[in-house]
N, C-alpha and C positions, 0 to 999 in steps of 0.2 A: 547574508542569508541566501540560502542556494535553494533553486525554485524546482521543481518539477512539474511533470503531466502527468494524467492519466489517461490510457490508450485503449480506445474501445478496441478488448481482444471478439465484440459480439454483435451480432445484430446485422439486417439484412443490409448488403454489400459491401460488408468487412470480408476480406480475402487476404493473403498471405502480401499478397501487394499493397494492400491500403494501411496495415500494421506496419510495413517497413516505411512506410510514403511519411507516415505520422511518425517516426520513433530517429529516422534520418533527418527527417524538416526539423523538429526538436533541437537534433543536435546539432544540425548545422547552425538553428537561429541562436545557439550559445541556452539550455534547458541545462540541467544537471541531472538530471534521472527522469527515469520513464517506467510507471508502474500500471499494471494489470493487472486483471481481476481474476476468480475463479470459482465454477462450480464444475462438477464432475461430471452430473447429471440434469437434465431439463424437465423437473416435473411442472406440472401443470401451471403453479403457482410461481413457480422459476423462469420457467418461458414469458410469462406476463410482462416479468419486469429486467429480465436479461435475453431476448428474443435472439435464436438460432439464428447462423451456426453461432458457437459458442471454440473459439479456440483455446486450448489446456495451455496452462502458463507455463509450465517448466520446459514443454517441448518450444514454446515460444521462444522464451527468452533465450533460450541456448539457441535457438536459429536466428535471435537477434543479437546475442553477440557475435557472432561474426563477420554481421554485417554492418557493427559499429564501433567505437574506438575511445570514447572517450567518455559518454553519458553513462550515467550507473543504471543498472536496472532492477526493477522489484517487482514485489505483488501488494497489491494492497485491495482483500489481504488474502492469502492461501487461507480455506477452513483447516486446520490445522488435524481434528478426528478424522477428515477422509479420506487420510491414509496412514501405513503404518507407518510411526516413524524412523525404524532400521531406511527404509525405502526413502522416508522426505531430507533423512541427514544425509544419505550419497550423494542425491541428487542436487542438492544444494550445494552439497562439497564441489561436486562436480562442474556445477555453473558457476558459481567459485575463482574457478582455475580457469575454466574455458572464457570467460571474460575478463580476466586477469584482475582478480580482487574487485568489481564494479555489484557483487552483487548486494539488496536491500534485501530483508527477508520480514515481509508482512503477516503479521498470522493474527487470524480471528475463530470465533464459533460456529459461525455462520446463525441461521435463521431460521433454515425450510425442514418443518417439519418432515413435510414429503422429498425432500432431498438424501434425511434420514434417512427414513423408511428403507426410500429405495435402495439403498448401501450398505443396509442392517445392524447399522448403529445409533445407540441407544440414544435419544435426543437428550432425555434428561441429564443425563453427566456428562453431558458435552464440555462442561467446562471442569472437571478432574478429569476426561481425555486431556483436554487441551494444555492442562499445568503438566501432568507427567509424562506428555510427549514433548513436551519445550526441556524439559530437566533431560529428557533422554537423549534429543539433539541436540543440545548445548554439552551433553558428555561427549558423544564423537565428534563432534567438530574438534573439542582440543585433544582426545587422550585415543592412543593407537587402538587400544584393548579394552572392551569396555563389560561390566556383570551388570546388569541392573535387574532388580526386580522392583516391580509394582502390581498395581491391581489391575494395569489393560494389558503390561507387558512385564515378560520375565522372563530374563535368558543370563548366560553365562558364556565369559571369554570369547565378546562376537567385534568383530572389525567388519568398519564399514570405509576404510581408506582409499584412495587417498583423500584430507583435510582440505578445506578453504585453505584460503591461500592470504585473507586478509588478517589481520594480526589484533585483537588474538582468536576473532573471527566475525563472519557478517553481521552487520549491527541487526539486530532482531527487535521490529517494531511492532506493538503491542495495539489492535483497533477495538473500538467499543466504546461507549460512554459511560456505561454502566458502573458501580461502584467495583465491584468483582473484577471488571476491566481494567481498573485504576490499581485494584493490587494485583491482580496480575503483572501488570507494568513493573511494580513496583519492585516483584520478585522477581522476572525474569528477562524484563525489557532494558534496551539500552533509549528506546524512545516509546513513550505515549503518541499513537498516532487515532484522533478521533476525525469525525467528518462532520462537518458544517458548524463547526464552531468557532468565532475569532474570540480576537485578544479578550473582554471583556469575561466570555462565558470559562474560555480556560483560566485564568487566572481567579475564578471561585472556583475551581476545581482542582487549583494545584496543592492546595494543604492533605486531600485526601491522597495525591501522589507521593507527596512530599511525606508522610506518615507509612505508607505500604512501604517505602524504599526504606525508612529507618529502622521499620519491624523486623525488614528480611536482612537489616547490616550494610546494604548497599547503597551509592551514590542514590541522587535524585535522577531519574532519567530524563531525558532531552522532551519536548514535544513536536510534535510534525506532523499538524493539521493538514488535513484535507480539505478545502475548500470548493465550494462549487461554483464557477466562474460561469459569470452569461451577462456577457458585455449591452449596455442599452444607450440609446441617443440621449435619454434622457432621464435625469437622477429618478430613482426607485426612491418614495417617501414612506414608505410602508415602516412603521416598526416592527412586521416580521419579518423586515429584510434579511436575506441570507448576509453571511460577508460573501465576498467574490462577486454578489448582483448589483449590477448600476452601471455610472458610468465609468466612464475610465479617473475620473478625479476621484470616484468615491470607494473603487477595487484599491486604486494607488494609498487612498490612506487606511484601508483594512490592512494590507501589505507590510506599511508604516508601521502601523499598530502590532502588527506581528513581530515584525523585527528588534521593535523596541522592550519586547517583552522577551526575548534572547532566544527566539525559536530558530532553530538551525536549518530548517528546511520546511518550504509550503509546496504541496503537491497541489496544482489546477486541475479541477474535474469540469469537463463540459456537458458531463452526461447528462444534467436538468437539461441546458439548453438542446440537446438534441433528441431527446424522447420526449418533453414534458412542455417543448414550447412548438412554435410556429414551423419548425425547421424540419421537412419528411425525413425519415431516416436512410436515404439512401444520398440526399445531400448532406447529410451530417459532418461527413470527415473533411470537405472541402469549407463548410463553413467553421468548425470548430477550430483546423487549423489557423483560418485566415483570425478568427478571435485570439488565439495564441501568439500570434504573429503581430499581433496590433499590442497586447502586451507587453512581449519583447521588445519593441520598439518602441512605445510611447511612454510605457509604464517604467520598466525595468532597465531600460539601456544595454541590454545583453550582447555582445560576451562580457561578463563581470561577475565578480564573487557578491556582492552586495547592493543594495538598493542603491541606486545615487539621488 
């Protein structure tokens, strides 16, 4: 099982230095990918809970692979309606190449109404944006020349070249919990990726995957949870326990639990612990890291492909 992070691209004293400080330390502690977030715009309701600056993931990530070598990188997850997709398949294609096959491609609905608004797209079909711009990026990624018509888009004999570079291209992860979300996946995802859910809550969850993938013809897709990691001295007894909260015996057997369920990859989110606990946001990245770093070494034994 190959672990990931997630990298505060946001929030006061995140800088182009602290995103590489986190995405370098990562790699060097032996991490397998490193994913961020995205909103385009900060309405009121966005600022609250994703606090400026706010840096764009695609400009990110493309000025993080160059200044890494081995860790894959993603989003988790791009709102996929907030932009066109001729524009999200280049771009992709293009980080692609420029990272030499590493990239993860997260895509969601998003949430904010006023995010909408501000963008002048329609909240309510967010998700037929979101189905017929995934069918429209998955056409150029593999075919040179592409016609497509639908209902947000229609065009004829348009190239968006040159292709990923990964074969037969970037795995494309599907976020949400919602039932819509699960056949979403099911059609167009190579993984189910939800947030705060362990072994226990997916595994009631996967017959609806497992049915959306048989409707549309295709395999069952992978899962690759999000968890939200906030390491504690002492065991969390709560039965609202998140997976990922407690101590380190009780993260290591959420971890367990994940692996033995054949999940291919667990993304670490520290963000509860850094807005939503004891810890100011300007000391965030210095404590989130050092919880990462207690992982990999106590937890996971990293560099390694698998729990030991």
């Amino acid at each position: 099982m190959k672990i990931g992070i997630n990298v505060l691209n946001y929030g006061e004293g995140t800088t182009p230095e602290s995103i590489e400080t986190w995405v370098r330390g990562a790699e060097e502690l032996g991490y397998h990918l490193a994913m961020i977030s995205d909103h385009v715009t900060l309405p009121p309701e966005v600022a609250g809970a994703f606090p400026p600056p706010f840096y764009d993931p695609f400009t990110t990530l493309a000025w993080l692979a160059g200044r890494t070598s081995t860790i894959e990188l993603g989003t988790t997850v791009v709102v996929l309606p907030y932009r066109h997709p001729l524009q999200t398949a280049r771009v992709t294609a293009n980080l692609d190449r420029f990272s030499g096959g590493r990239l993860v491609f997260g895509v969601g609905l998003g949430w904010s109404r006023q995010e909408y608004a501000a963008l002048g797209i329609d909240y309510a079909s967010r998700g037929r944006i979101t189905d017929e711009y995934l069918a429209c990026i998955k056409e150029h990624w593999t075919r040179p020349v592409v016609s497509f018509q639908g209902e947000h888009v229609a065009y004829t004999d348009i190239t968006t070249g040159p292709g990923p570079v990964r074969d037969p291209h970037p795995p494309v992860w599907i976020g949400g919990l919602s039932d819509a979300a699960l056949r979403r996946a099911g059609r167009f995802g190579d993984a189910w990726h939800p947030y705060t859910l362990g072994a226990d809550a997916i595994r009631e969850r996967l017959p609806v995957l497992e049915a959306a993938a048989e409707a549309a013809g295709r395999p069952t897709p992978a899962v690759t949870p999000r968890i939200a990691l906030h390491l504690t001295e002492r065991p969390v007894e709560s039965a609202s326990r998140l997976p990922g909260h407690g101590t380190v015996d009780q993260v290591r057997a959420d971890l367990e639990a994940l692996a033995e369920l054949g999940v291919p990859y667990v993304v670490l989110d520290t963000f509860l612990s850094s807005y939503a606990g004891p810890v100011p946001p300007e000391e965030s990245p210095r404590h989130d890291l050092a919880q990462l770093e207690t992982v990999a070494e106590r937890i996971l034994d990293l560099p390694g492909e698998t729990l030991r």
